[in-house]
C-alpha positions as CSV (number, residue, x, y, z in Angstrom):
1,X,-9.9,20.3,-17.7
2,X,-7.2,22.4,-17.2
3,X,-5.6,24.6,-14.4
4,X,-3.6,28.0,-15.5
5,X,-2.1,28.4,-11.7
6,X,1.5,28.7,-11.0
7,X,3.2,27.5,-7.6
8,X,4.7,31.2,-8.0
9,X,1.4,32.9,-7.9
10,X,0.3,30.7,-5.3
11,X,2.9,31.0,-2.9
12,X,2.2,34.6,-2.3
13,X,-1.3,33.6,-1.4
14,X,0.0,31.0,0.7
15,X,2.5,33.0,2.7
16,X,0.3,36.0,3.7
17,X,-2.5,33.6,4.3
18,X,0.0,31.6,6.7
19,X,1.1,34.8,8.4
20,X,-1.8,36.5,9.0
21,X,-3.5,32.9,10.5
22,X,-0.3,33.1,13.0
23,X,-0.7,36.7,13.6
24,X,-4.6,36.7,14.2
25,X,-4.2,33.4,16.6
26,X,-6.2,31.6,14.0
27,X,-8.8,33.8,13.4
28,X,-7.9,34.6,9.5
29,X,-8.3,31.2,8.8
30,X,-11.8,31.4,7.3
31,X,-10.8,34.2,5.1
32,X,-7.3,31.8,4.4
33,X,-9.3,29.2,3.0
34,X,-11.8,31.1,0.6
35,X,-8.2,32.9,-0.8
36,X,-6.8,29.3,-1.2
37,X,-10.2,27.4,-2.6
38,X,-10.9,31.1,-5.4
39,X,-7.2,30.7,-6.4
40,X,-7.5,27.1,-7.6
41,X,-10.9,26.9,-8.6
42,X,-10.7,30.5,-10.4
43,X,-7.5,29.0,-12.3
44,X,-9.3,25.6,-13.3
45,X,-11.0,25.8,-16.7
46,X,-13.9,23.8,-18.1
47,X,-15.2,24.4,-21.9
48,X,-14.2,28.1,-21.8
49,X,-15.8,28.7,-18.6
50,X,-14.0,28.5,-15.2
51,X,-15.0,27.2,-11.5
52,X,-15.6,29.9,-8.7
53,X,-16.2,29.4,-4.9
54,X,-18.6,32.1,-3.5
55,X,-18.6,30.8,0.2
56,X,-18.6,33.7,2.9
57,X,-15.3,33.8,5.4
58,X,-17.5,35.3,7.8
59,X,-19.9,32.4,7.7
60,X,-17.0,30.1,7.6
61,X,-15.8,31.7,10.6
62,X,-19.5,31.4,12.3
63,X,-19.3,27.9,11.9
64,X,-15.9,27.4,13.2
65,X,-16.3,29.0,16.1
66,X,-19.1,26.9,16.7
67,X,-17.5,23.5,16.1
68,X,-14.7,24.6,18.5
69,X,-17.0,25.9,21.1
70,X,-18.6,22.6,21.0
71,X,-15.5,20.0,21.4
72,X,-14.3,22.8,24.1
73,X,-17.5,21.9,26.0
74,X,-17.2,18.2,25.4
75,X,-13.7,18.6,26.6
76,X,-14.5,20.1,29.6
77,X,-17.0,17.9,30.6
78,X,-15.1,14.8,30.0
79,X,-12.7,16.5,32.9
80,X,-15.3,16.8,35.4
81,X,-18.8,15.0,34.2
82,X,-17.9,11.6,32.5
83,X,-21.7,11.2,32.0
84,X,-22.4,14.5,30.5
85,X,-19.5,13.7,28.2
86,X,-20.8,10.5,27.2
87,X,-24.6,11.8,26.5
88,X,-22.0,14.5,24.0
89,X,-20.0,12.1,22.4
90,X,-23.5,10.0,21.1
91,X,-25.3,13.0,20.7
92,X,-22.5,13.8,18.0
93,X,-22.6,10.3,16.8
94,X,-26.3,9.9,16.3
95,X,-25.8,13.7,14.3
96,X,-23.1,12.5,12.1
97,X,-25.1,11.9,9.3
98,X,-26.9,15.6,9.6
99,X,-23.7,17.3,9.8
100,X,-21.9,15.1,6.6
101,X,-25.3,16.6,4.6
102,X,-24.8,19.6,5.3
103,X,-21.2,19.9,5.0
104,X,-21.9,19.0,1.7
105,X,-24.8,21.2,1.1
106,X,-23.0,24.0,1.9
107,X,-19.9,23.0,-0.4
108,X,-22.0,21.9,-3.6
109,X,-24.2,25.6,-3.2
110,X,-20.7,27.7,-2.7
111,X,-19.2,26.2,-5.7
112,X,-19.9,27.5,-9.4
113,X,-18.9,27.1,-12.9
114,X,-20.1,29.0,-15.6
115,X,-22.3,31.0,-13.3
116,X,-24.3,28.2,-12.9
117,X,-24.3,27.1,-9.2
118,X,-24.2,23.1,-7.9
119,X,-26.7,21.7,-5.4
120,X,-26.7,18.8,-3.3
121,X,-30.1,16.7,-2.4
122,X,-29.3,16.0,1.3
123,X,-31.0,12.6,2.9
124,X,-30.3,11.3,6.8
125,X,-30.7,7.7,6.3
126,X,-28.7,7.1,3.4
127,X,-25.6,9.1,4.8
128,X,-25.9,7.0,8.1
129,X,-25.5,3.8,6.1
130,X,-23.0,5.0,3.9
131,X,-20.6,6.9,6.6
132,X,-21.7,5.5,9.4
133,X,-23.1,1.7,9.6
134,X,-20.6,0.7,6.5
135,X,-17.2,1.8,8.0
136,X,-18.2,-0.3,11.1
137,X,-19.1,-3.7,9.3
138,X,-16.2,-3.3,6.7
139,X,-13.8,-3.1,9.9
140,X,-15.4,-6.1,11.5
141,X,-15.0,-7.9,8.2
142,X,-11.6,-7.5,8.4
143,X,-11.7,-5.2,5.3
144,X,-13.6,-7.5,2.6
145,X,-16.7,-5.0,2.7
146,X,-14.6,-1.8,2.1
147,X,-15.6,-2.2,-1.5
148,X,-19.3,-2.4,-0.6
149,X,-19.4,0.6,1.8
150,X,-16.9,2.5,-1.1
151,X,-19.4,1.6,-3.8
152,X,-22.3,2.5,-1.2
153,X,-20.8,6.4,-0.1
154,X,-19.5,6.9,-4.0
155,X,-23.2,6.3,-5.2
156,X,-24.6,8.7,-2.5
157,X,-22.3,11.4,-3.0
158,X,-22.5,11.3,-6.9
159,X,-26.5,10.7,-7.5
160,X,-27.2,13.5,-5.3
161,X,-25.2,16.0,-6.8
162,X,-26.2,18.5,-9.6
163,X,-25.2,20.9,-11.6
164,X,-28.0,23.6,-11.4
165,X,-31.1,21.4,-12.2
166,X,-29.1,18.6,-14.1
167,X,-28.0,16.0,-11.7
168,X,-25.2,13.7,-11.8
169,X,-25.5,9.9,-11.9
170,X,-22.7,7.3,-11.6
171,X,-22.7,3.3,-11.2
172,X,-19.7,1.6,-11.1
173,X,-19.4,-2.4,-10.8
174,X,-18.7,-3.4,-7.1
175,X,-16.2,-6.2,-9.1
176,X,-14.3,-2.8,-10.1
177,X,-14.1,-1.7,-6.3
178,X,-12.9,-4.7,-5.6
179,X,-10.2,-4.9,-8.3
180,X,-9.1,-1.5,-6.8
181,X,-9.0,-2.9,-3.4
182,X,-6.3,-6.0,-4.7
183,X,-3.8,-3.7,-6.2
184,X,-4.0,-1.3,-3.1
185,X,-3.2,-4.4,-0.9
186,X,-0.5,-5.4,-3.5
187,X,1.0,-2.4,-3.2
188,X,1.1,-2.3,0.5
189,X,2.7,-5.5,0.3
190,X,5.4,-4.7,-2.5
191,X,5.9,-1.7,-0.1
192,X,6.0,-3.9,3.4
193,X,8.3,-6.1,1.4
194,X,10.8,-3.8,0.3
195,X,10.8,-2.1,4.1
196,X,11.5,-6.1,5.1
197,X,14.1,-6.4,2.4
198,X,15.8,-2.9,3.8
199,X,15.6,-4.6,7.4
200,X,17.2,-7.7,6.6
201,X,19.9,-6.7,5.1
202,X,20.4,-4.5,7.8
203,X,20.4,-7.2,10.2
204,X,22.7,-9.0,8.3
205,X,25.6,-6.2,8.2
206,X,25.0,-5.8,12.1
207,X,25.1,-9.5,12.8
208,X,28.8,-9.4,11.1
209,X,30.0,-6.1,12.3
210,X,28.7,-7.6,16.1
211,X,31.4,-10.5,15.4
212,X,32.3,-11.6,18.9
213,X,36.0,-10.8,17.1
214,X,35.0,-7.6,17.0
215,X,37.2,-5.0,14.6
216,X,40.1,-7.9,14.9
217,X,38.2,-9.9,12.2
218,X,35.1,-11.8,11.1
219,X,34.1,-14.8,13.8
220,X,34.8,-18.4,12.8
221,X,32.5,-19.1,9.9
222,X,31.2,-15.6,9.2
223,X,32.2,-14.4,5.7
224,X,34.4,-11.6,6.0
225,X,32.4,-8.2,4.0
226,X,35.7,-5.7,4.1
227,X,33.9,-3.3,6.1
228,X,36.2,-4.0,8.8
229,X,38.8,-2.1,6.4
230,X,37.0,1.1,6.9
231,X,36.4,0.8,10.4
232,X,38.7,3.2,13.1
233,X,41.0,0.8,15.1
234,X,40.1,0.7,19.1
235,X,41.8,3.9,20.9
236,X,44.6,3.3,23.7
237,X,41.8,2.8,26.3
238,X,40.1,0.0,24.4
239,X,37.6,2.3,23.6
240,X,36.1,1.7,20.0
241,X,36.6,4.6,17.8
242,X,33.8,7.0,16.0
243,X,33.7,4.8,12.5
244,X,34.5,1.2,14.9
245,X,32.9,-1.8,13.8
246,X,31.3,-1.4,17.4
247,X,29.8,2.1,16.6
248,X,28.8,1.4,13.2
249,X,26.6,-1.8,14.7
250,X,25.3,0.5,17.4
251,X,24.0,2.7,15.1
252,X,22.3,-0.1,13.3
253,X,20.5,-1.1,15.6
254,X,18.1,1.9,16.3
255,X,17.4,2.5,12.8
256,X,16.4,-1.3,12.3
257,X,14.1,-1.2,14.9
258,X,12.6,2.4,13.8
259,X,12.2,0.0,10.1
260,X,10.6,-3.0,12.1
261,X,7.8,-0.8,14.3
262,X,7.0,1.5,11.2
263,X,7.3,-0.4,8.0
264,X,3.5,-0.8,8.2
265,X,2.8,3.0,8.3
266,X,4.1,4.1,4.5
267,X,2.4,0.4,3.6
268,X,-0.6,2.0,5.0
269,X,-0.8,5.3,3.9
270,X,0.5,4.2,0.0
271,X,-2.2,1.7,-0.2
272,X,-4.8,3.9,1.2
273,X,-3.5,6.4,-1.2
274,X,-3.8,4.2,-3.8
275,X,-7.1,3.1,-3.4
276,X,-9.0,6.3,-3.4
277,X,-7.7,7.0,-6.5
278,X,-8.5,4.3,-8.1
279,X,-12.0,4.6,-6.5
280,X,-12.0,7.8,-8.3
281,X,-10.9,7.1,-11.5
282,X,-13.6,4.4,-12.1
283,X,-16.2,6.4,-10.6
284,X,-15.4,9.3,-12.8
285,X,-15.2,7.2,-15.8
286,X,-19.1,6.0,-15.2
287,X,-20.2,9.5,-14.7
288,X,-23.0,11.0,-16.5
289,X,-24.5,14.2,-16.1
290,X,-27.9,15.0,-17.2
291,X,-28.1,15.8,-20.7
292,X,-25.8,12.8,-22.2
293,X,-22.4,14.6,-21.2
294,X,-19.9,12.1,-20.1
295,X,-16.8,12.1,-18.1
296,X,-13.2,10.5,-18.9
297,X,-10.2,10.0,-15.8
298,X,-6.8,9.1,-17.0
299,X,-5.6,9.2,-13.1
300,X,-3.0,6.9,-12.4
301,X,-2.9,5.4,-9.1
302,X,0.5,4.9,-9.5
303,X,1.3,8.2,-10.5
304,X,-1.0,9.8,-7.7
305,X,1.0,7.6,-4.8
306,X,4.3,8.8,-6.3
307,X,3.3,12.7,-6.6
308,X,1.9,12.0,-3.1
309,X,5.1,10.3,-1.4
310,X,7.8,13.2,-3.4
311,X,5.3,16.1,-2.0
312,X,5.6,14.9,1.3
313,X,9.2,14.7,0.8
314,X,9.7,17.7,-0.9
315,X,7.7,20.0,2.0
316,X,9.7,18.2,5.1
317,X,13.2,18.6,3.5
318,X,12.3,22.4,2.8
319,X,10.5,22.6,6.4
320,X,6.8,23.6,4.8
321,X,8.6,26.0,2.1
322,X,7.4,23.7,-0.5
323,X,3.7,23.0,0.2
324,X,2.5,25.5,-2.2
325,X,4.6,23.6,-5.1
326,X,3.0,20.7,-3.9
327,X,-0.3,21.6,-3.7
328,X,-0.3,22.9,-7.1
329,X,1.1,19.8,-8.6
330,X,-1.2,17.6,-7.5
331,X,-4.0,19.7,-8.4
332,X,-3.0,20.5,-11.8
333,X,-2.2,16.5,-12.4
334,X,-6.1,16.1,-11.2
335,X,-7.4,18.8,-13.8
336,X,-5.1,17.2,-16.2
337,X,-6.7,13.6,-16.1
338,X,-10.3,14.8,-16.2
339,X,-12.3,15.5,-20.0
340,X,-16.0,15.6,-20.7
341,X,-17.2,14.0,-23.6
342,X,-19.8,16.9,-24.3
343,X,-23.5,15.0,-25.3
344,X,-24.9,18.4,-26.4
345,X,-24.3,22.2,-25.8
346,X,-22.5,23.2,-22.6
347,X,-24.8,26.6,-22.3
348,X,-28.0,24.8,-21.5
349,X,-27.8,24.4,-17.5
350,X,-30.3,26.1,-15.4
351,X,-29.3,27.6,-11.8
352,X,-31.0,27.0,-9.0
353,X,-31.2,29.8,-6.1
354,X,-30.9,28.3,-2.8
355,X,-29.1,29.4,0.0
356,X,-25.6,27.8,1.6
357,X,-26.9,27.4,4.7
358,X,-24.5,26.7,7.9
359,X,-20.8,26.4,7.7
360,X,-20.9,24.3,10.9
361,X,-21.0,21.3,9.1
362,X,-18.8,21.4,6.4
363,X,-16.0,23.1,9.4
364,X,-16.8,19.9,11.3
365,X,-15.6,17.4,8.7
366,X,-12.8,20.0,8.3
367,X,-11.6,20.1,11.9
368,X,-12.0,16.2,13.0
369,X,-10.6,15.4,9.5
370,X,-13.8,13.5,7.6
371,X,-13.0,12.3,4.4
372,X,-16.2,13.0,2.4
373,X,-16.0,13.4,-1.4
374,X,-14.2,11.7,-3.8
């Protein structure tokens, strides 16, 4: 698979879809994202033929309007009817699995390739289990059935995919899942470590530099480090000086307890990070579409996590300047992972007409941030 897009040629898109979203209070936003999704799929390349997304901004727009009409009424009545805002809040649960088919409905039937458009077989039960019942047991098992519920939501969003009338099928080991789930948690740790390692040392240089000598010298068996060379002598007053021993341990100690509260969070997020795409890569590389055609992922998980982690660098140091650099590294590292071992000729697939239906589901997951796909 490859992608012929250019953070260049994206960044125009991006900028006049960012000021026009500020300018219209929002409202461009549907037309932003059908911009965004036709740039990247329109540039991504299969077999000589290319990936389109024909969604509607208008309907888009339909369907967020009534997403945000809806948590604006759930809002309100949690304000001035707890009840009413209870009976809300389960009617939206109980729906959950409804709106997650036909967010992805809508999604599969707006995306093409080759003219030829994808489908999605939506089924209630089955979506409850897997995004619903699963997430709860794996939590109350402390994590060990994350692989189970992964296996469970990868199987239902795979099998009921197709590609005009030739559906997708893909059956991964669970032992796999779980194999993906040990390195993300040894990655956490290797990261949890490191932010420990950072701390201590930390802890170390301000237990010296806190010397009850002060900037006269090291206390009685403390090791003398030489950073009391460096250090400002005390001013006239007794006051310690901007680079004092004093100061310098000051300053320590915020940014060791700013390590010690959020050394979990990047361990969190990396591992996370981590696991998805190793989810991915072994659910791609069991992947069979109808016909004997056969799918190959070289995604690193590794790789993903560090493209991931200089990204997010990259966009805060240049204040949002570089998200469209980001977004198309990423996504051209994706394309460039992905083959299909073609089991016969690629000009066989059959459309299927069938309408989109509702945005209000797929602008749902959007909004209260679902993660449903691969």
């Amino acid at each position: 698979m490859e992608f012929s897009g250019t953070a260049r040629e994206y960044m125009g898109i991006w900028i006049v879809n960012l000021i026009l979203s500020v300018i219209t209070i929002g409202i461009w936003t549907p037309w932003a994202k059908v911009r965004r999704l036709r740039y990247f799929y329109g540039n991504t390349r299969l077999a000589d033929g290319h990936f389109d997304y024909l969604a509607r901004p208008v309907r888009i727009l339909a369907g967020r309007a009534f997403v945000v009409a809806v948590l604006c009424l759930y809002s309100l009545a949690a304000g001035v009817a707890p009840v009413l805002a209870g009976l809300l809040f389960y009617a939206m649960a109980a729906g959950l699995p409804w709106i997650i088919n036909r967010s992805l409905v809508f999604n599969a039937r707006v995306t093409v390739w080759r003219n030829v458009r994808f489908n999605f077989r939506p089924s209630f039960w089955p979506a409850a289990l897997a995004y619903g019942v699963f997430p709860v047991l794996a939590a109350l098992s402390l994590g060990l059935l994350i692989p189970v519920g992964s296996r469970i939501a990868a199987r239902f969003y795979v099998n009921r995919h197709s590609l005009g009338r030739a559906a997708f099928v893909s059956d991964p080991p669970l032992r796999s899942f779980y194999a993906a789930l040990g390195g993300a948690v040894l990655l956490g740790a290797a990261v949890m470590f490191a932010f420990a390692f950072v701390q201590a040392l930390g802890l170390f240089l301000d237990g010296l530099l806190s010397s009850p000598n002060g900037s006269q010298g090291p206390a009685p068996g403390v090791v003398e480090t030489g950073l009391e060379d460096f250090a400002d002598p005390p001013a006239e007053d007794g006051a310690p000086g901007p680079w004092s021993v004093e100061t310098l341990a000051e300053f320590l100690d915020p940014v060791l307890l700013v390590l010690l509260v959020f050394q979990i969070v990047p361990a969190v997020l990396l591992g996370s990070l981590f696991y998805r795409a190793a989810v991915r890569r072994l659910v791609l590389n069991s992947l069979v579409l109808e016909g004997g055609h056969r799918f190959r992922s070289t995604l690193s998980p590794l790789r993903v996590c560090w493209i991931a982690a200089t990204n997010t660098l990259a966009v805060g140091a240049t204040l949002g300047l570089a998200a469209p650099w980001a977004a198309v590294r990423m996504w051209r590292y994706q394309c460039a992972c992905l083959s299909v071992i073609p089991g016969g000729p690629a000009d066989t697939f059959v459309s299927e007409n069938a309408d989109a239906g509702s945005a209000f589901g797929s602008e749902f997951a959007d909004i209260e941030g679902l993660e449903i796909g691969l």
